[in-house]
N, CA, C and O atoms as a GROMACS GRO file, in nm:
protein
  512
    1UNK      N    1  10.060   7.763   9.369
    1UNK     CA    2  10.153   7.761   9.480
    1UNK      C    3  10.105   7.658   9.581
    1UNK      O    4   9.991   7.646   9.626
    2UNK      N    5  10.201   7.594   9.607
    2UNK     CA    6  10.140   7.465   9.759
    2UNK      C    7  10.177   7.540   9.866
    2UNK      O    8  10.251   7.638   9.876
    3UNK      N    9  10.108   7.473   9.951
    3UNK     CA   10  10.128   7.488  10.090
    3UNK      C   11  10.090   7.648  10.109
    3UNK      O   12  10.189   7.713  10.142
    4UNK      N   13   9.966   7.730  10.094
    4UNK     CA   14   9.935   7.850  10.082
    4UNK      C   15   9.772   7.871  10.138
    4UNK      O   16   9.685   7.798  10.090
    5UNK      N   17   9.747   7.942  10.210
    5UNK     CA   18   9.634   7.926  10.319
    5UNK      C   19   9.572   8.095  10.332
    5UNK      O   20   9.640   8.188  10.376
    6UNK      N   21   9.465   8.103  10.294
    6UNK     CA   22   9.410   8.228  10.331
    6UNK      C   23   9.370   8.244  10.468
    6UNK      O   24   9.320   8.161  10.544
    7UNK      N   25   9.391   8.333  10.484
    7UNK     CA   26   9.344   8.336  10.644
    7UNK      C   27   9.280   8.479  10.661
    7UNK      O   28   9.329   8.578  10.608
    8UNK      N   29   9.139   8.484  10.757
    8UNK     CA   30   9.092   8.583  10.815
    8UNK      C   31   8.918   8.605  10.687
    8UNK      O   32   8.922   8.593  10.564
    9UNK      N   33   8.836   8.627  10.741
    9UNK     CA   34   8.708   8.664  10.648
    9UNK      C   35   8.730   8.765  10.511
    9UNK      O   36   8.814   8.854  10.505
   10UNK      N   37   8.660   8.738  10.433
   10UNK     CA   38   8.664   8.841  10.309
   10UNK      C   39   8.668   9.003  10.339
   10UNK      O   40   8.593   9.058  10.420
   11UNK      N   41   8.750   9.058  10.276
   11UNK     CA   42   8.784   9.223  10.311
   11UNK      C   43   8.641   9.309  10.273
   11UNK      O   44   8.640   9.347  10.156
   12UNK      N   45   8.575   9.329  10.317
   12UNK     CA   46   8.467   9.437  10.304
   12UNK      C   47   8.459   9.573  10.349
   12UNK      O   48   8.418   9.597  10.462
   13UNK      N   49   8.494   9.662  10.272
   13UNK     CA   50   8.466   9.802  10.327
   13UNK      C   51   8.354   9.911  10.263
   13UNK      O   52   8.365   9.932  10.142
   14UNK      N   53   8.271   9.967  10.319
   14UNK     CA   54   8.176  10.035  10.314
   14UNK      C   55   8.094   9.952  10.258
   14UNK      O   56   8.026  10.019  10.180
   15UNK      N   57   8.055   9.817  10.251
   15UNK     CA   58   7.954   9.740  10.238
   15UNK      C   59   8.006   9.629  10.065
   15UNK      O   60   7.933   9.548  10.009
   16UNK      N   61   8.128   9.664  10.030
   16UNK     CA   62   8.168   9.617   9.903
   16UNK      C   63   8.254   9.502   9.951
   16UNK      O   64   8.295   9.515  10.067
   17UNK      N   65   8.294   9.381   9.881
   17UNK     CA   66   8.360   9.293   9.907
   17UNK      C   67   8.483   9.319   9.818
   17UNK      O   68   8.458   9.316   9.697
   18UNK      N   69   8.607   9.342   9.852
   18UNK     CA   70   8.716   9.339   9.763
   18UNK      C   71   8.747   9.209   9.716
   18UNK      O   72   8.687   9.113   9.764
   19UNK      N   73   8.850   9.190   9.610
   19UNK     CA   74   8.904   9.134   9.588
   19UNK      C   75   9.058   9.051   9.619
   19UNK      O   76   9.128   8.968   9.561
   20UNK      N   77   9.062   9.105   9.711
   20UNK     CA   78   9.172   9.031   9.795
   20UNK      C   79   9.147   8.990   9.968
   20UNK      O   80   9.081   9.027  10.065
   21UNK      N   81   9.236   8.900   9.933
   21UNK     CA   82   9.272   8.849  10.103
   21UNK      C   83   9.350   8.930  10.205
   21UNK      O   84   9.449   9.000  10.183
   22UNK      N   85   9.292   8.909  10.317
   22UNK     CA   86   9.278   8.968  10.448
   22UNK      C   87   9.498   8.934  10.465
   22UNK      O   88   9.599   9.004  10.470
   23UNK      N   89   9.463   8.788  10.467
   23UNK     CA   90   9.595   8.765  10.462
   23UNK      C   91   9.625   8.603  10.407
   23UNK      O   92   9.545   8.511  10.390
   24UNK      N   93   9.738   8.608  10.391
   24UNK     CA   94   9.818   8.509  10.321
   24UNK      C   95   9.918   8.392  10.417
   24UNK      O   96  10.018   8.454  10.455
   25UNK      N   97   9.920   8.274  10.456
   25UNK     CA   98  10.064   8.231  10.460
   25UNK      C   99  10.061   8.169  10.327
   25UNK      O  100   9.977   8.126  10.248
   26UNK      N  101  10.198   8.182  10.336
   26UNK     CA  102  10.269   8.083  10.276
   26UNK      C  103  10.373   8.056  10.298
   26UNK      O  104  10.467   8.132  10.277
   27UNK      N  105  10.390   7.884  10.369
   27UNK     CA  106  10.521   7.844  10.385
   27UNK      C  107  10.516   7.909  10.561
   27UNK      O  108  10.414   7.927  10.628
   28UNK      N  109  10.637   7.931  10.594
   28UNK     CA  110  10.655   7.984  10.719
   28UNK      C  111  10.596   8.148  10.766
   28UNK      O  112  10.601   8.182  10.884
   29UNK      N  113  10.549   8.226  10.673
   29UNK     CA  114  10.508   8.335  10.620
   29UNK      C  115  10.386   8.358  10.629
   29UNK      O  116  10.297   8.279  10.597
   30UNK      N  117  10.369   8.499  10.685
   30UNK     CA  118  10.197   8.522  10.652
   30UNK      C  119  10.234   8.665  10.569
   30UNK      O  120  10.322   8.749  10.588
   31UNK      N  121  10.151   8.655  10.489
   31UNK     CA  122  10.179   8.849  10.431
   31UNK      C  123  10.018   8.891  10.453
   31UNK      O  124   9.920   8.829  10.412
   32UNK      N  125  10.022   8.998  10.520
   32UNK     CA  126   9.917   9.086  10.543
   32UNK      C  127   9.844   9.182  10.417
   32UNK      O  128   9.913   9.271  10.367
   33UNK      N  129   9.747   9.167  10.383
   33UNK     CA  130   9.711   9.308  10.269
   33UNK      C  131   9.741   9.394  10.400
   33UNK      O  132   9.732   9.372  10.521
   34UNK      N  133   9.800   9.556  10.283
   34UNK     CA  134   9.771   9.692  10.384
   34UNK      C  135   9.685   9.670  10.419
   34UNK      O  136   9.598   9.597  10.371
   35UNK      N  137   9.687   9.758  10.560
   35UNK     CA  138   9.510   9.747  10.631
   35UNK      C  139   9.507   9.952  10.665
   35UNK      O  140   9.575  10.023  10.739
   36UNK      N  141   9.421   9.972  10.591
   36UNK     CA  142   9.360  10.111  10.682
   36UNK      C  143   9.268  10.120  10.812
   36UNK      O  144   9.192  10.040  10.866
   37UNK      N  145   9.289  10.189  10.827
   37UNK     CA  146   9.157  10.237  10.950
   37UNK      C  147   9.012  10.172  10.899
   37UNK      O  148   8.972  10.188  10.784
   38UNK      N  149   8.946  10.104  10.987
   38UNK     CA  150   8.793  10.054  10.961
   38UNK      C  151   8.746  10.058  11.059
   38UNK      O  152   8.828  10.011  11.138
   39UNK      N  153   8.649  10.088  11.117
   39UNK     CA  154   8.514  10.052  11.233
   39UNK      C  155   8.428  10.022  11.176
   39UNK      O  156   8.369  10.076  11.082
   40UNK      N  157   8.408   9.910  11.240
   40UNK     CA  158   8.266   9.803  11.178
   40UNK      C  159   8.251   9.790  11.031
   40UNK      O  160   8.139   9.794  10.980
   41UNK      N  161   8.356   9.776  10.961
   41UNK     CA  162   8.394   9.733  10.802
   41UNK      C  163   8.340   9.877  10.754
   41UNK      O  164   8.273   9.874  10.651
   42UNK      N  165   8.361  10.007  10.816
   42UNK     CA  166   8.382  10.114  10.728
   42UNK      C  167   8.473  10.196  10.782
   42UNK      O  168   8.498  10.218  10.901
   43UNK      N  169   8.525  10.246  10.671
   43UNK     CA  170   8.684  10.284  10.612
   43UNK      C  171   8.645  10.448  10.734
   43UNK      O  172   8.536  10.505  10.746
   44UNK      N  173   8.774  10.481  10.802
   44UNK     CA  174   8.755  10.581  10.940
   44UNK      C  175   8.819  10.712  10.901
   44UNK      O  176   8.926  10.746  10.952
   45UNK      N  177   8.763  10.779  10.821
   45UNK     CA  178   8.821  10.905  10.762
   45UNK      C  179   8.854  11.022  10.854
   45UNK      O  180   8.907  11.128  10.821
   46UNK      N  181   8.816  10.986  10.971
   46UNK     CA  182   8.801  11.129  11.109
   46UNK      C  183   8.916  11.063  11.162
   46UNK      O  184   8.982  10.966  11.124
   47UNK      N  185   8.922  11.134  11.247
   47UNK     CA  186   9.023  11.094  11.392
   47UNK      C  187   9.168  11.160  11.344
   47UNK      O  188   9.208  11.207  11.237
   48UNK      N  189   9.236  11.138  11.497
   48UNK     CA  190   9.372  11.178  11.465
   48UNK      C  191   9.456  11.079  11.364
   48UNK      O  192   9.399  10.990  11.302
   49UNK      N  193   9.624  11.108  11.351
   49UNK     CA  194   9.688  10.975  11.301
   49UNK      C  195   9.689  10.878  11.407
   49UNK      O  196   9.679  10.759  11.376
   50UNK      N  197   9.702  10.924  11.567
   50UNK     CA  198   9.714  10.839  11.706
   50UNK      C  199   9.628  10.715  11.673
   50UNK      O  200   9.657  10.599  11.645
   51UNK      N  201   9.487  10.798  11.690
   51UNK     CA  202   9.360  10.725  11.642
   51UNK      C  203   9.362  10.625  11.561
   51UNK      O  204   9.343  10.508  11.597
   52UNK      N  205   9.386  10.663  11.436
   52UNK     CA  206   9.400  10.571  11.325
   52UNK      C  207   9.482  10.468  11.308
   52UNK      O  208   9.448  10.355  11.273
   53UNK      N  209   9.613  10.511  11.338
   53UNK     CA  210   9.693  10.442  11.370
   53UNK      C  211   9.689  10.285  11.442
   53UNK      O  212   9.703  10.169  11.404
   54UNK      N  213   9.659  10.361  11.576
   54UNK     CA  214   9.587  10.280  11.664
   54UNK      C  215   9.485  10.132  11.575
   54UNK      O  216   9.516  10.013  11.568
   55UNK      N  217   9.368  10.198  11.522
   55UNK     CA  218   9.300  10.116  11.492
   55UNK      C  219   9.359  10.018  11.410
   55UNK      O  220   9.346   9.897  11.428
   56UNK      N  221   9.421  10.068  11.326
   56UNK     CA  222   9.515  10.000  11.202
   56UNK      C  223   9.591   9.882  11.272
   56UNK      O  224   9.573   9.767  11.233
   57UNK      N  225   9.685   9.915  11.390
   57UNK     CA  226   9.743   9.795  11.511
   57UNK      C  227   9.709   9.688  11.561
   57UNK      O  228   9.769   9.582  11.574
   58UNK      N  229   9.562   9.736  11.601
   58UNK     CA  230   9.467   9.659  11.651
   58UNK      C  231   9.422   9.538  11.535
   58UNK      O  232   9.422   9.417  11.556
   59UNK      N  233   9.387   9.601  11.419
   59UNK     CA  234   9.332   9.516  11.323
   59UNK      C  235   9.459   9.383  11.305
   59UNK      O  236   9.462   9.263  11.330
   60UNK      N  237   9.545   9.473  11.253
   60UNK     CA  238   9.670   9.364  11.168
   60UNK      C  239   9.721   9.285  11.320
   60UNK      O  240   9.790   9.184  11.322
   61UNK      N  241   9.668   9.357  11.447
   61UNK     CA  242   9.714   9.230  11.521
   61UNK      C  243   9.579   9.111  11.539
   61UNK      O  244   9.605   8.991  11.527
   62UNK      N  245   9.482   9.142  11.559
   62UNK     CA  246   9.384   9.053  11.570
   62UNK      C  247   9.383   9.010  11.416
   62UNK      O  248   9.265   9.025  11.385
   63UNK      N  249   9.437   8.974  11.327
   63UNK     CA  250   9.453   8.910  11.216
   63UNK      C  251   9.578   8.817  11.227
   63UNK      O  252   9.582   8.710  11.167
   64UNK      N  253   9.648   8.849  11.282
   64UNK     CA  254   9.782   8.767  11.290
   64UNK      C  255   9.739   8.660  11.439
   64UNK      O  256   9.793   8.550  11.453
   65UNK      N  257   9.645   8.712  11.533
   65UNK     CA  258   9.588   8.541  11.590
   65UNK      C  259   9.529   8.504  11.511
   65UNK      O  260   9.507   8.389  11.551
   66UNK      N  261   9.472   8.514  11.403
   66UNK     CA  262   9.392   8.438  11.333
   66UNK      C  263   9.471   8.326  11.248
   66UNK      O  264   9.435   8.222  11.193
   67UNK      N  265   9.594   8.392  11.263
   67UNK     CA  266   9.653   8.332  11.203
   67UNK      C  267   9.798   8.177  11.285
   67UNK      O  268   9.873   8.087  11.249
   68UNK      N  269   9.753   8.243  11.395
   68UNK     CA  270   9.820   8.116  11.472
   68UNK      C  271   9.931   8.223  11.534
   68UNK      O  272  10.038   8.170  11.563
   69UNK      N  273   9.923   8.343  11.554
   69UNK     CA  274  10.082   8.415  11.551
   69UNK      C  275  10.046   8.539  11.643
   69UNK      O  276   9.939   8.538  11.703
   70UNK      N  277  10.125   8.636  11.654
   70UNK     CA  278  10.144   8.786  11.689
   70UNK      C  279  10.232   8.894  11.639
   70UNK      O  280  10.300   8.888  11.536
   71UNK      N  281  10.226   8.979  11.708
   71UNK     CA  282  10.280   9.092  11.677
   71UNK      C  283  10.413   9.065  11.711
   71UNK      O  284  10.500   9.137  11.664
   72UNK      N  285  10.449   8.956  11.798
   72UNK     CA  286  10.627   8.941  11.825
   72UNK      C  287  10.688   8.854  11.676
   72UNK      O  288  10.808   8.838  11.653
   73UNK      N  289  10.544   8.791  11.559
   73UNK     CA  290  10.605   8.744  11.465
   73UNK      C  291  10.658   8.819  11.343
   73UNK      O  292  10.696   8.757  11.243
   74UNK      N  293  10.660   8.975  11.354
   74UNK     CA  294  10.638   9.065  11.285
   74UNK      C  295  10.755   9.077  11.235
   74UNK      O  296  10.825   9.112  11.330
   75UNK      N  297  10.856   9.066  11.093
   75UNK     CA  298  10.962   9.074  11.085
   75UNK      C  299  10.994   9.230  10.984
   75UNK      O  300  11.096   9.299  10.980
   76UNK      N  301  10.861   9.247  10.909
   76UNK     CA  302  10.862   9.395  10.773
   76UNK      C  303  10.738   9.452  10.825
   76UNK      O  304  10.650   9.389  10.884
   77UNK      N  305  10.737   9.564  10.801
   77UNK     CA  306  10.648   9.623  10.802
   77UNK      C  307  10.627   9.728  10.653
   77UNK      O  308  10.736   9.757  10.604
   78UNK      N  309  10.542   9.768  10.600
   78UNK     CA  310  10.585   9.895  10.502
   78UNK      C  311  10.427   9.966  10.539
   78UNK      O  312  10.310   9.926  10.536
   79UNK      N  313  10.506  10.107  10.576
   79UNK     CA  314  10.404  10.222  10.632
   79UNK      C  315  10.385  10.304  10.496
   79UNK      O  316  10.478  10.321  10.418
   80UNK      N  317  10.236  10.362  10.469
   80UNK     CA  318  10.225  10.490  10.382
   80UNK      C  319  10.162  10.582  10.471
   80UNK      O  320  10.061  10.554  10.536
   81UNK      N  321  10.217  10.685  10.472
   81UNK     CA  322  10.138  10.824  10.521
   81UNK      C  323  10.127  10.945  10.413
   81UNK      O  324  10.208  10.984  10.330
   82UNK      N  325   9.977  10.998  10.450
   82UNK     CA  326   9.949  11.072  10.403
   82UNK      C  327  10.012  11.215  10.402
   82UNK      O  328  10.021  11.290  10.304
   83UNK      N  329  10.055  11.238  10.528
   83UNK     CA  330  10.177  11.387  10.547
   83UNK      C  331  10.264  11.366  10.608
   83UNK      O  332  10.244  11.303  10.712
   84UNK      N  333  10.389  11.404  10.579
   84UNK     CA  334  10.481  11.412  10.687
   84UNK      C  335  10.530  11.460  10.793
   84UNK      O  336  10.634  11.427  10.848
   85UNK      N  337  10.423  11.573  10.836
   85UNK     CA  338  10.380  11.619  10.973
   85UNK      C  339  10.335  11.482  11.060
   85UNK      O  340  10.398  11.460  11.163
   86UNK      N  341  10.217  11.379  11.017
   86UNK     CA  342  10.151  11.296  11.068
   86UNK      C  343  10.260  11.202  11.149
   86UNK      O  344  10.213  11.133  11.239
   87UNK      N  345  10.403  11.194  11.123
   87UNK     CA  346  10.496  11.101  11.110
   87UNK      C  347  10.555  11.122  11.285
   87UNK      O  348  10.666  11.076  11.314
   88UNK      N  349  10.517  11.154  11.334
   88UNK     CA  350  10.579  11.182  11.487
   88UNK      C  351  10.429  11.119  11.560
   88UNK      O  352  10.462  11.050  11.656
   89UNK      N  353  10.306  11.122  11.546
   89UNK     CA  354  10.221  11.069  11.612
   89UNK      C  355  10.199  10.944  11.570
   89UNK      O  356  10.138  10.857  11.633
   90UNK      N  357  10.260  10.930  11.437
   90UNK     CA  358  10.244  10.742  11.388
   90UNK      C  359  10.337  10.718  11.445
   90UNK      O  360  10.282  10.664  11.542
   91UNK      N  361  10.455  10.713  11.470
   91UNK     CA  362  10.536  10.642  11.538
   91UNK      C  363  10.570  10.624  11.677
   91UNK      O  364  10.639  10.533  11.723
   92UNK      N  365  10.491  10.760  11.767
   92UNK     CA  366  10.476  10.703  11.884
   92UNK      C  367  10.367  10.592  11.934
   92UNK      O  368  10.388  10.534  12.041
   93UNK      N  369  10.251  10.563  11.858
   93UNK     CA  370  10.119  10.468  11.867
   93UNK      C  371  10.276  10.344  11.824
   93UNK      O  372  10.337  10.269  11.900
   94UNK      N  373  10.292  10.367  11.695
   94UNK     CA  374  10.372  10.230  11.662
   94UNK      C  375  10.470  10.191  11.753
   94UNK      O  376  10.482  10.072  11.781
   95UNK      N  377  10.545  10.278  11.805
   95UNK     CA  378  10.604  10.229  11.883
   95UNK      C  379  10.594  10.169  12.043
   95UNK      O  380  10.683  10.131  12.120
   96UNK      N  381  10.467  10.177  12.055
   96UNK     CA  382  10.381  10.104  12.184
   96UNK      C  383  10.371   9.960  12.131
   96UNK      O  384  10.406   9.865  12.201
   97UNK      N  385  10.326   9.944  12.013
   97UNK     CA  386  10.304   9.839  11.990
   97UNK      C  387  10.420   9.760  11.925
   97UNK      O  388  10.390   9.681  11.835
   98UNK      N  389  10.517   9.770  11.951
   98UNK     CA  390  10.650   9.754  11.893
   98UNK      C  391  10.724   9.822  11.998
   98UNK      O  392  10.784   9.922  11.960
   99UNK      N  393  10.734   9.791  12.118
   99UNK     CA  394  10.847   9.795  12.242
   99UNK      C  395  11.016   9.789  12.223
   99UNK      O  396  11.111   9.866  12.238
  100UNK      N  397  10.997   9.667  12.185
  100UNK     CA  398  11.123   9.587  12.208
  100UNK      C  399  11.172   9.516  12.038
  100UNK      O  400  11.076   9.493  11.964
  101UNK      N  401  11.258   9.496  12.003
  101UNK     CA  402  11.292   9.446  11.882
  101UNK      C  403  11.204   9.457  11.767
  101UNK      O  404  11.144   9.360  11.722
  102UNK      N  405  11.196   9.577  11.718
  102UNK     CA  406  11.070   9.578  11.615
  102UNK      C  407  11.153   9.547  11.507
  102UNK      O  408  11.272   9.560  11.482
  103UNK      N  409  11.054   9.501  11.451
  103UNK     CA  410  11.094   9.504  11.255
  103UNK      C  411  11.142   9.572  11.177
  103UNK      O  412  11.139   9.695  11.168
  104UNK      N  413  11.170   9.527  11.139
  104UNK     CA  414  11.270   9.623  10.964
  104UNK      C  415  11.114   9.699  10.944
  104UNK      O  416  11.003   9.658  10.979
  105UNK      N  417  11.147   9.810  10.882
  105UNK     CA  418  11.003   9.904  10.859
  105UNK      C  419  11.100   9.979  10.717
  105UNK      O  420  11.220   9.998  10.700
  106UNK      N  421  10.994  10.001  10.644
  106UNK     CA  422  10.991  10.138  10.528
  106UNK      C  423  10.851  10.224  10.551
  106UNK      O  424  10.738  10.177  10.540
  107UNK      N  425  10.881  10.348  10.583
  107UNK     CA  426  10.771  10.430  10.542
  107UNK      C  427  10.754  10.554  10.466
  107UNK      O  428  10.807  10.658  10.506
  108UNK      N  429  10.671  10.548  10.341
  108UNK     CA  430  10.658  10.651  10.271
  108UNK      C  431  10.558  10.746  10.262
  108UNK      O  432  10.445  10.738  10.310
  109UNK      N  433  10.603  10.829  10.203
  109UNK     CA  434  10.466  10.979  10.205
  109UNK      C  435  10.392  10.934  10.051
  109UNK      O  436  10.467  10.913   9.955
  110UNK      N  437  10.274  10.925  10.039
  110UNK     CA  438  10.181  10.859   9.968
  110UNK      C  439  10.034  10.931   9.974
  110UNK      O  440   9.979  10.958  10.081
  111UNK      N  441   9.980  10.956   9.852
  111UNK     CA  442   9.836  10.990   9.803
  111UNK      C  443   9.749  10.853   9.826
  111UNK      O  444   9.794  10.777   9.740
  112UNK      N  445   9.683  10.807   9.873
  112UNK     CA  446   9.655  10.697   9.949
  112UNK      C  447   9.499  10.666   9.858
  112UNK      O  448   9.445  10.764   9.806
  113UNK      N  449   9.459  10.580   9.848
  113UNK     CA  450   9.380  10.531   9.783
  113UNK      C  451   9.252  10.592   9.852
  113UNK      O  452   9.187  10.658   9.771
  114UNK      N  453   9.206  10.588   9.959
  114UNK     CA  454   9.116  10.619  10.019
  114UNK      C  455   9.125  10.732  10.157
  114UNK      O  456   9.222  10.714  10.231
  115UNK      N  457   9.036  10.835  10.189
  115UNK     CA  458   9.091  10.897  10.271
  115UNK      C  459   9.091  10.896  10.358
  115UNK      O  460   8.994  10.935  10.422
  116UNK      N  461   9.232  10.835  10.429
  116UNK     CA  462   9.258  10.780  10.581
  116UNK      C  463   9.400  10.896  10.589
  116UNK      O  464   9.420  10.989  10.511
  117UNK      N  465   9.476  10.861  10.691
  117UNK     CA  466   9.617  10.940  10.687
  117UNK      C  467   9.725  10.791  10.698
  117UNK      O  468   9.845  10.805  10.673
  118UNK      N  469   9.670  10.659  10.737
  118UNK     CA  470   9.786  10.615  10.695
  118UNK      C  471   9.734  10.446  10.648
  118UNK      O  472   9.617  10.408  10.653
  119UNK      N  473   9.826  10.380  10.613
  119UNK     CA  474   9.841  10.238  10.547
  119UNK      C  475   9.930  10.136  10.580
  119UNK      O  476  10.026  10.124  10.504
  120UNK      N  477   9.920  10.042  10.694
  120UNK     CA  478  10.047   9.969  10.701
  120UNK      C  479   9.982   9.794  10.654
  120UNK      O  480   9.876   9.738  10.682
  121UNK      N  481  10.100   9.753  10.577
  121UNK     CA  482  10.175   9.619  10.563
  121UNK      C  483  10.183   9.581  10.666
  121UNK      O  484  10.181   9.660  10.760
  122UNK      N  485  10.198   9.393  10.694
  122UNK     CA  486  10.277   9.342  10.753
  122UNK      C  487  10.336   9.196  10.712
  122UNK      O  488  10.263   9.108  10.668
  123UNK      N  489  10.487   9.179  10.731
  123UNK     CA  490  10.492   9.020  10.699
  123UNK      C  491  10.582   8.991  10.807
  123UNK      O  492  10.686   9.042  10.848
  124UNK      N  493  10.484   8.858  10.851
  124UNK     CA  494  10.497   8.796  10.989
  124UNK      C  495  10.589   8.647  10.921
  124UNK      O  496  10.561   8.599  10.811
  125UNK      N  497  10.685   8.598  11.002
  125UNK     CA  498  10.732   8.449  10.990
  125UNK      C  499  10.721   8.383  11.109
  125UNK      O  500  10.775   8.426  11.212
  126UNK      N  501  10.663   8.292  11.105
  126UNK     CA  502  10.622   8.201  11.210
  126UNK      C  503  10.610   8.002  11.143
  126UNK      O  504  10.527   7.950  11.068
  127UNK      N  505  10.742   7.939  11.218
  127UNK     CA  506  10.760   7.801  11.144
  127UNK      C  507  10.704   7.719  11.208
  127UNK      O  508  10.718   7.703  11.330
  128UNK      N  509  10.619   7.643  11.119
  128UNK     CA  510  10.553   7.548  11.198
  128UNK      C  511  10.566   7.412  11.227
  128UNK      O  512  10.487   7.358  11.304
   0.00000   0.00000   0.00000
């Protein structure tokens, strides 16, 4: 693929280096890997969904300056949660950070790879 740019340091959690990128452009496009909950590159199994949530925001936004962009470039999002109780405290955190014109979003109830309570996507367009 041309014109395709990794962006952000190698994904490490609990001391392992994955195999994928932090994030992607390509073209006018950045695509985000899901990001879970991490403090200090380990995966945050405590806390509320607020909490987690939270952290999860924080990350995929300090990845998207990395990438030349923000959270106003945010056009998809795709959420996994672990319960659907959790789904009223994820969306008030999300929706702080998403005020005004948020993104097209999907979110599903999901057995999650690791144990966090949630998982979000993001794909940002920003033309340069």
């Amino acid at each position: 693929m041309t014109n395709k740019e990794i962006i952000g340091d190698p994904m490490i959690i609990n001391g392992r280096k994955l195999s994928l990128s932090r994030a992607v452009r390509a073209g006018d496009y950045i695509f985000l890997t899901g990001q879970v909950p991490m403090v200090d590159g380990n995966v945050m199994t405590n806390g509320t969904i607020e909490e987690q949530t939270k952290v999860v925001l924080n990350e995929i936004q300090s990845t998207l300056v990395q990438a030349g962009c923000n959270l106003s470039h945010v056009v998809k999002t795709m959420v996994w949660l672990r319960s659907r109780e959790d789904f009223p405290g994820f969306n008030s955190v999300y929706s702080e950070f998403f005020p005004n014109d948020p993104p097209a979003r999907s979110a599903v109830l999901n057995e999650l790879l690791v144990d966090v309570k949630v998982e979000i996507e993001v794909v940002a367009y920003d033309p340069k």
